[in-house]
N, C-alpha and C positions, 0 to 999 in steps of 0.2 A: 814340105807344104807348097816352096814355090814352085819346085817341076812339078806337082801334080796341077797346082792352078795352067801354069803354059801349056801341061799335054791338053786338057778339058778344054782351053783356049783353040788348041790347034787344032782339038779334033771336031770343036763348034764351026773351025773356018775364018775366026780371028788372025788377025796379021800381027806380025811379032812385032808391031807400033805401039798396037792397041796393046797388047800384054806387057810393054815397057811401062805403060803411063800403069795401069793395073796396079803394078809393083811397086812402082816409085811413087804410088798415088801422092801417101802422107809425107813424102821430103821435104816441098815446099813449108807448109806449113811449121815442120819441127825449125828449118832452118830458119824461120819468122821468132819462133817463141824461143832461139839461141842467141837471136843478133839483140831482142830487146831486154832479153838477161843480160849481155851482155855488158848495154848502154847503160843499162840499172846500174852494175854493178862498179863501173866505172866513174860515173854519176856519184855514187858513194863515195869512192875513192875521193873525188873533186872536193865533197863537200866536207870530209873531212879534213884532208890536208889542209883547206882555207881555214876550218873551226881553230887545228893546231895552229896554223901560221897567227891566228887572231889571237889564241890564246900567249902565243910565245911573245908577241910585240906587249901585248897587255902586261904578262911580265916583267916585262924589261920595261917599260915604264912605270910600274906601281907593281916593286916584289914583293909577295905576300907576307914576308919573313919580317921585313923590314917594318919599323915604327913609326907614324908623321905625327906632324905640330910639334912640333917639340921630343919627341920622341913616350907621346903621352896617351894617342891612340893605334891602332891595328888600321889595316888596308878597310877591311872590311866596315868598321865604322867609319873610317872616312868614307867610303862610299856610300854608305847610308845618309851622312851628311850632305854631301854634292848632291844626292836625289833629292832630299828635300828641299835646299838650296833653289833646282833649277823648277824643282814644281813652285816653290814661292812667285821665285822670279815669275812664272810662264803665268800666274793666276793673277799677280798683278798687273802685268802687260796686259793682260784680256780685261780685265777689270779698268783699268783705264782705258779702254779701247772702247769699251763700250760707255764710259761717261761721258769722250768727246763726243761717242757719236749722241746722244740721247741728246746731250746739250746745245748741237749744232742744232736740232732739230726742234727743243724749245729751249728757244736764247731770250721769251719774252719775260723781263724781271715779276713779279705778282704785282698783281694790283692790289694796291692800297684800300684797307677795309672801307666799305663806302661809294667806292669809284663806281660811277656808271660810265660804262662804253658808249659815246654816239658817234652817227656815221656820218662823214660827208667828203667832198670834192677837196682833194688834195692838188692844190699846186705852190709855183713858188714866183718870185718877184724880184724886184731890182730893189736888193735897200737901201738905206741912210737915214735919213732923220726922221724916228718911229714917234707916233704920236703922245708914244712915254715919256720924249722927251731926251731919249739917247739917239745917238749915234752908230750905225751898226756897219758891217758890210756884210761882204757874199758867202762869207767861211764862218758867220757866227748860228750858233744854235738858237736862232729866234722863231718864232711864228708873230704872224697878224692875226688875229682874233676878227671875225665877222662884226661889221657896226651893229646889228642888231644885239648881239649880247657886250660888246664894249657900252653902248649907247644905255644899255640897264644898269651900269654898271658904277657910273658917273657919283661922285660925290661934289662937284661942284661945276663949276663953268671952266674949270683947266683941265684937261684930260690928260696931264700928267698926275695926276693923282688920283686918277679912277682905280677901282678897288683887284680889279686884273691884272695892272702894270706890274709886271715883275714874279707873276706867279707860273708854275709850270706846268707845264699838261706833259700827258705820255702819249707818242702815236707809234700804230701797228698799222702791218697789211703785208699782205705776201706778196713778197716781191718774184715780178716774172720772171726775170733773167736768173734766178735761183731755185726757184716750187718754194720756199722757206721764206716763214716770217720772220718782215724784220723787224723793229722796235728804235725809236729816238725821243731822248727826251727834250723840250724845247721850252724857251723860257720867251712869256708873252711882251711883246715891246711893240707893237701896233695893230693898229685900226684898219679891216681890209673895207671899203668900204663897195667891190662887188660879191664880197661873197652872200653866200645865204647863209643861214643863222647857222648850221651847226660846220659849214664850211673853214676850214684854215690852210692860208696861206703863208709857206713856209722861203728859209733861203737858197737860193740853187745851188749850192753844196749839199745840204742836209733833204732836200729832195731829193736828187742823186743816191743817197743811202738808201732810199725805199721804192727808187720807181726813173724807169729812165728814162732820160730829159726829153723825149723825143714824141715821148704820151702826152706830155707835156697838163694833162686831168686826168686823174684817177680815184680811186672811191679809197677811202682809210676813216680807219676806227681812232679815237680819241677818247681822254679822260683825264681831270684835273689829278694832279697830285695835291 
């Protein structure tokens, strides 16, 4: 069949070039669909060997012949064991992982049935002798109460004994240096007497927890306990 194709070739006036490539047309190709047989088949080889090699090391560390815990279960139950083990483990990790984060993100305790939130200008002050009648400094959790509501508040002509001294409020607001609200609780021991009515002035420590020193006024939500 191929000297009949060459004589037709020669007697058309083709050059014995043209009738090589002809004949040889389909080589390339066969030898494409040889070399990627043959990387398959090699490839196999590869992945097998590492399956045995993985199976033989498995062996030799946990023989299937052999008994654990005490010589009271099989290979096979214990690894059923170990997987439930490390699913426990893996679902408590996540599970905890996500309560910190929920709780980073509401750390504010409930409000007290009853409690109205009101809003006003948060800042803080230089303490010492609160109009309750104690003594404070810069690292206690106090607030000043606005004269307007200490001043309603009064049961007689000493304002140490007005009916506020000593009682606690909760304050929130989100703080900037964080996106997240914060929350303090502060126990009342003076009389501010620039704020406005729903305003409290706190100490420069416990303002520091909600807002930096540097705003020096900012807006926060309040409520008695």
């Amino acid at each position: 069949m191929q000297a009949k194709e060459m004589e037709m070739g020669m007697a058309n006036g083709d050059t014995a070039s043209s009738v090589a490539v002809e004949v040889d047309g389909n080589k390339p190709s066969e030898k494409r669909w040889f070399a990627s047989g043959a990387l398959a088949f090699l490839g196999g080889i590869k992945t097998s060997n590492f399956a045995s090699t993985l199976s033989h090391h498995f062996n030799n560390c946990l023989p299937p012949q052999r008994k654990y815990l005490n010589n009271r279960i099989n290979r096979r139950t214990l690894l059923i064991i170990i997987g439930i083990t490390f699913l426990s483990l893996l679902a408590l990790i996540i599970g905890l992982a996500v309560g910190l984060t929920t709780g980073s993100q509401n750390n504010i305790p409930a409000k007290p049935d009853g409690a109205t939130d009101v809003t006003g200008d948060f800042t803080y002050y230089s303490t010492g002798l609160g109009a309750c009648g104690v003594t404070n400094n810069d690292n206690d959790a106090i607030v000043s109460i606005s004269h307007g509501r200490f001043d309603e508040n009064m049961v007689d002509g000493n304002p140490n004994n007005n009916k506020l001294c000593g009682r606690k409020i909760r304050a929130h607001r989100i703080d900037e240096r964080t996106g997240k609200e914060a929350s303090i609780d502060l126990t009342i021991a003076d009389r501010c007497v620039g704020c406005a009515y729903n305003d409290i002035d706190v100490s420069p420590v416990y303002f520091g927890k909600m807002a930096a020193h540097d705003l020096g006024r900012v807006k926060v939500q309040w409520y008695f306990l």
